[in-house]
C-alpha positions as a Markdown table, in Angstrom:
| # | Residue | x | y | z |
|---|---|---|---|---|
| 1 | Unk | 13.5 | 0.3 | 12.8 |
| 2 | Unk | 9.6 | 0.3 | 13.0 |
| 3 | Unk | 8.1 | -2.9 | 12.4 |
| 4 | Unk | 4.5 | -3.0 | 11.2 |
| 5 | Unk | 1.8 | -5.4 | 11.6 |
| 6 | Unk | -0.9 | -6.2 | 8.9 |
| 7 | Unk | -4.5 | -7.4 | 9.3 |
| 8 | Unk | -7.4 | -7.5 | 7.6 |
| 9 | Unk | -10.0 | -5.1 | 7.0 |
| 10 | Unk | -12.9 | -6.0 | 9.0 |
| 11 | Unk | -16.6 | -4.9 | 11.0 |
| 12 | Unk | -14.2 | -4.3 | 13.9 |
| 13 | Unk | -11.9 | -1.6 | 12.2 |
| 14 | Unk | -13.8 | -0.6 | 9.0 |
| 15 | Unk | -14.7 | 2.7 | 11.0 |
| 16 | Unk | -11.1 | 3.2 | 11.9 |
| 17 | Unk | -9.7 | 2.5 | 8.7 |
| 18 | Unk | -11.9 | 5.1 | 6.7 |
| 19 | Unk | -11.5 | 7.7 | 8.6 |
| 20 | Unk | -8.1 | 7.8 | 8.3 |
| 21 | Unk | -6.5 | 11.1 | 6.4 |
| 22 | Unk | -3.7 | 12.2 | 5.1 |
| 23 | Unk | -2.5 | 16.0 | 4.8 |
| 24 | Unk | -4.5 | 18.6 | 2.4 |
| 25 | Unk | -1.9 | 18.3 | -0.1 |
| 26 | Unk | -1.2 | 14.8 | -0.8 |
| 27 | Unk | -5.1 | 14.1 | -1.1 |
| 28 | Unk | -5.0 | 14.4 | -5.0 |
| 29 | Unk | -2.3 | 11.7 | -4.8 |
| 30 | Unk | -4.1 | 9.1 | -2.8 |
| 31 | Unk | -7.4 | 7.0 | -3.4 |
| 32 | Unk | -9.8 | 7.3 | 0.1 |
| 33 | Unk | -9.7 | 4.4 | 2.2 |
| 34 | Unk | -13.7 | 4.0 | 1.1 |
| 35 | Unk | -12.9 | 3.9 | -2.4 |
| 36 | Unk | -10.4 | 0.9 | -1.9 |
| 37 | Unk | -12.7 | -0.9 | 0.0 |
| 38 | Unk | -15.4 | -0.5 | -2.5 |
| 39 | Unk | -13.5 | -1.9 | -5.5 |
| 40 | Unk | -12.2 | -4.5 | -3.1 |
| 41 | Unk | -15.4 | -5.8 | -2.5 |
| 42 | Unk | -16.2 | -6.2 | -6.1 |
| 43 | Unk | -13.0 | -7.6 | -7.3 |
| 44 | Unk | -11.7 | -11.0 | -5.2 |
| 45 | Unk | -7.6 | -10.1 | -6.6 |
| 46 | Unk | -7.6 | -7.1 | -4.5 |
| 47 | Unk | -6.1 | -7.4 | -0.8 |
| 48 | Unk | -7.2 | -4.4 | 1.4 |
| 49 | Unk | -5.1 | -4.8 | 4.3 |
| 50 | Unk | -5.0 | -2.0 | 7.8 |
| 51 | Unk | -1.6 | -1.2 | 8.9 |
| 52 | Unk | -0.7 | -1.3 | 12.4 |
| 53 | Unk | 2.5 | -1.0 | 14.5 |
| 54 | Unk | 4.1 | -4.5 | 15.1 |
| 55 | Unk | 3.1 | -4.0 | 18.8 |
| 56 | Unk | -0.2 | -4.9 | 18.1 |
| 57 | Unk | 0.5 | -8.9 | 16.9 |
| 58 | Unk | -1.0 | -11.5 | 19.1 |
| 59 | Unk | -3.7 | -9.2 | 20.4 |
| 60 | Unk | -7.1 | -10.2 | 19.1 |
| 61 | Unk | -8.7 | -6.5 | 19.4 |
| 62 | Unk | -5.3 | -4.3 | 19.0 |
| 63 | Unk | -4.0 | -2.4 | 21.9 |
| 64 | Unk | -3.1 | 0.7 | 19.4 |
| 65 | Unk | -4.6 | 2.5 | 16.7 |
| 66 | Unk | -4.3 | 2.0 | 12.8 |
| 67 | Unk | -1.5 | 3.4 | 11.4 |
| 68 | Unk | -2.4 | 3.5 | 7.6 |
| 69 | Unk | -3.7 | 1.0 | 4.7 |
| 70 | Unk | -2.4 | -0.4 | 1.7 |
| 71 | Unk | -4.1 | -2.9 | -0.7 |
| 72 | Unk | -2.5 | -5.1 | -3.3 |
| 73 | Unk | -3.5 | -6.8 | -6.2 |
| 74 | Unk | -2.4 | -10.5 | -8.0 |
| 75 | Unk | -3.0 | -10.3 | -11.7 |
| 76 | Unk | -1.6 | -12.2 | -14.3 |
| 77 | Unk | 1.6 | -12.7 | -12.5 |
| 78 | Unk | 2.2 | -9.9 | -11.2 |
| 79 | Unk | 1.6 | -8.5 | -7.5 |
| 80 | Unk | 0.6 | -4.9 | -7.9 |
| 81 | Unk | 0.8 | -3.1 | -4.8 |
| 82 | Unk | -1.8 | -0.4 | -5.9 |
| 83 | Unk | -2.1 | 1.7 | -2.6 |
| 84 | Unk | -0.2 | 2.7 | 0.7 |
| 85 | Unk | -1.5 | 5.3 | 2.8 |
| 86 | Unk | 0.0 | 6.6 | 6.3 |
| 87 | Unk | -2.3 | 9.0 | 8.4 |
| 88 | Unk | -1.2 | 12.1 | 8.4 |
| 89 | Unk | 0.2 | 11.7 | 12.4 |
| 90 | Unk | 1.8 | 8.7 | 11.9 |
| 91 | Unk | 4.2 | 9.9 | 8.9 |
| 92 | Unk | 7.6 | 10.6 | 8.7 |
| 93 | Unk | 7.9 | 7.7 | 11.6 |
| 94 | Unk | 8.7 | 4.4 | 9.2 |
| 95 | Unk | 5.6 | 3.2 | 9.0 |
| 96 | Unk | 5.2 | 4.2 | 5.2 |
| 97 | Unk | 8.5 | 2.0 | 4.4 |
| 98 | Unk | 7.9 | -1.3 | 6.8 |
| 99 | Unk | 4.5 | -1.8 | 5.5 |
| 100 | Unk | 6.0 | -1.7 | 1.8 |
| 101 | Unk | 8.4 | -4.2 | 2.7 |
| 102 | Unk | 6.0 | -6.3 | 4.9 |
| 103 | Unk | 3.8 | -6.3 | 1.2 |
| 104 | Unk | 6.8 | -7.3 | -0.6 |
| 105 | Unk | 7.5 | -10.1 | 1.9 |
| 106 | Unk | 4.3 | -11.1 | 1.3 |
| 107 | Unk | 4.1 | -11.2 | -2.6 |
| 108 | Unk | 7.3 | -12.7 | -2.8 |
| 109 | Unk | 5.1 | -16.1 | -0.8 |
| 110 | Unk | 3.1 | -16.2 | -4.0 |
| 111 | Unk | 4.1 | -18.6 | -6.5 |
| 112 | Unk | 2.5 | -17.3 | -9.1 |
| 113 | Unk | 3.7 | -13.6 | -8.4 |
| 114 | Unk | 6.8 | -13.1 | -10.9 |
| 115 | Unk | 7.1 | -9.6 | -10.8 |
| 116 | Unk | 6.1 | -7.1 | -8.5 |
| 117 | Unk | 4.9 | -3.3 | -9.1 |
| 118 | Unk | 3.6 | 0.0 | -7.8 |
| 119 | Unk | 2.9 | 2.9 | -9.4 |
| 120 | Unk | 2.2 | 6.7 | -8.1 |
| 121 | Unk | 0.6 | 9.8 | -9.2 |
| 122 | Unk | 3.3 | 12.3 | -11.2 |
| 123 | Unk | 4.6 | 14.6 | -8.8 |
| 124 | Unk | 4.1 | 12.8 | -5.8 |
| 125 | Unk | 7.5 | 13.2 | -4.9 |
| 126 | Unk | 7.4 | 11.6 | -1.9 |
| 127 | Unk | 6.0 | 7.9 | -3.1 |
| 128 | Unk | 8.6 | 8.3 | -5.7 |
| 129 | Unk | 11.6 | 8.6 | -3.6 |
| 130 | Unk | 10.2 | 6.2 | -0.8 |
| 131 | Unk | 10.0 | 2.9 | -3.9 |
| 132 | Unk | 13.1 | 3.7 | -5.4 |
| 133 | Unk | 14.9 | 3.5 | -1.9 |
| 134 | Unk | 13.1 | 0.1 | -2.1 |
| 135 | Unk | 14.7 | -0.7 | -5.3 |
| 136 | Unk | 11.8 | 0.1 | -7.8 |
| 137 | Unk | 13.0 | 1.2 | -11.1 |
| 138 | Unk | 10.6 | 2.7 | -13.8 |
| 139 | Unk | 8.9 | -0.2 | -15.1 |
| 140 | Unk | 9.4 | -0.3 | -19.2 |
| 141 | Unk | 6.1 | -1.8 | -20.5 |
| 142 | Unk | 4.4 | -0.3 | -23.5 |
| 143 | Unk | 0.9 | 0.6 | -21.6 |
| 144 | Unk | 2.9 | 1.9 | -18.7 |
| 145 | Unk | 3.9 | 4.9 | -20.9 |
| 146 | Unk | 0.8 | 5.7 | -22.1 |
| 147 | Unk | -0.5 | 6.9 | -19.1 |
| 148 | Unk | -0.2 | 10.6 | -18.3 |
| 149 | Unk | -1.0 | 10.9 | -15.1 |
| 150 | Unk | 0.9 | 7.6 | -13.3 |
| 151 | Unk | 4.3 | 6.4 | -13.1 |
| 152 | Unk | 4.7 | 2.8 | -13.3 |
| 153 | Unk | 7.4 | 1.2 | -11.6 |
| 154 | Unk | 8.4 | -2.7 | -11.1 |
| 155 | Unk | 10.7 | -4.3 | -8.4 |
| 156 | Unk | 14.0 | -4.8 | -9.5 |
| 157 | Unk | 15.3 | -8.3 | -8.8 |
């Protein structure tokens, strides 16, 4: 099973992580990396993190390249993880579901975090199936259904 490794977004990879892609066809589904990192900056509950294979822990400069990003969010209880992204040569491998549950682990160390959540762009198929094999269910909240163009989901404890 791949493993992942999570560190910060910093001077050293910022390049790396923005350049990142995914495929032509799943670009209407994801944020870019820039974006993230610009409301990131603005908003101190947001946690942009790069995604590495576990291979690179303990190295100070990392031996391989980043894998993808995600970024989470702690609001009001509740540990929204708002985006995952795998470059487009690093999918289908694992990496996709390890960082997921490497951000669960993580919200779960919260206190505060009662509830965690994701959501994904209708149609995006792929998200869909990849949270609900994590044990997301569709999250039953009045603004949830209001919105046409996400699905909300929260993690079923």
């Amino acid at each position: 099973m791949v493993k992942v490794h999570l560190r910060n977004v910093t001077l050293d990879n910022f390049r790396e992580c923005i350049s990142l892609e995914v495929d032509k066809f799943q670009q209407e589904f994801v944020a870019s990396n820039v974006q993230s990192l610009a409301e990131a900056k603005v908003n101190p509950n947001l946690f942009p993190l790069a995604i590495y294979d576990a291979a690179v822990a303990g190295y100070e400069k990392p031996q391989l390249p980043m894998v993808g990003f995600t970024m989470y969010d702690i609001t009001d209880g509740v540990g929204f993880i708002m985006r995952l992204m795998v470059a487009r040569q690093y999918q289908q491998q694992g990496y996709g579901k390890a960082a997921m549950l490497e951000v669960i682990r993580r919200l779960k160390l919260y206190p505060e975090v009662e509830l965690i959540a994701t959501s994904h762009r209708r149609g995006n198929e792929v998200a869909s199936k990849l949270y609900r094999s994590l044990g997301f269910v569709d999250w039953d909240i009045a603004w949830a259904k209001e919105q046409e163009t996400e699905i909300f989901l929260k993690l079923d404890s």
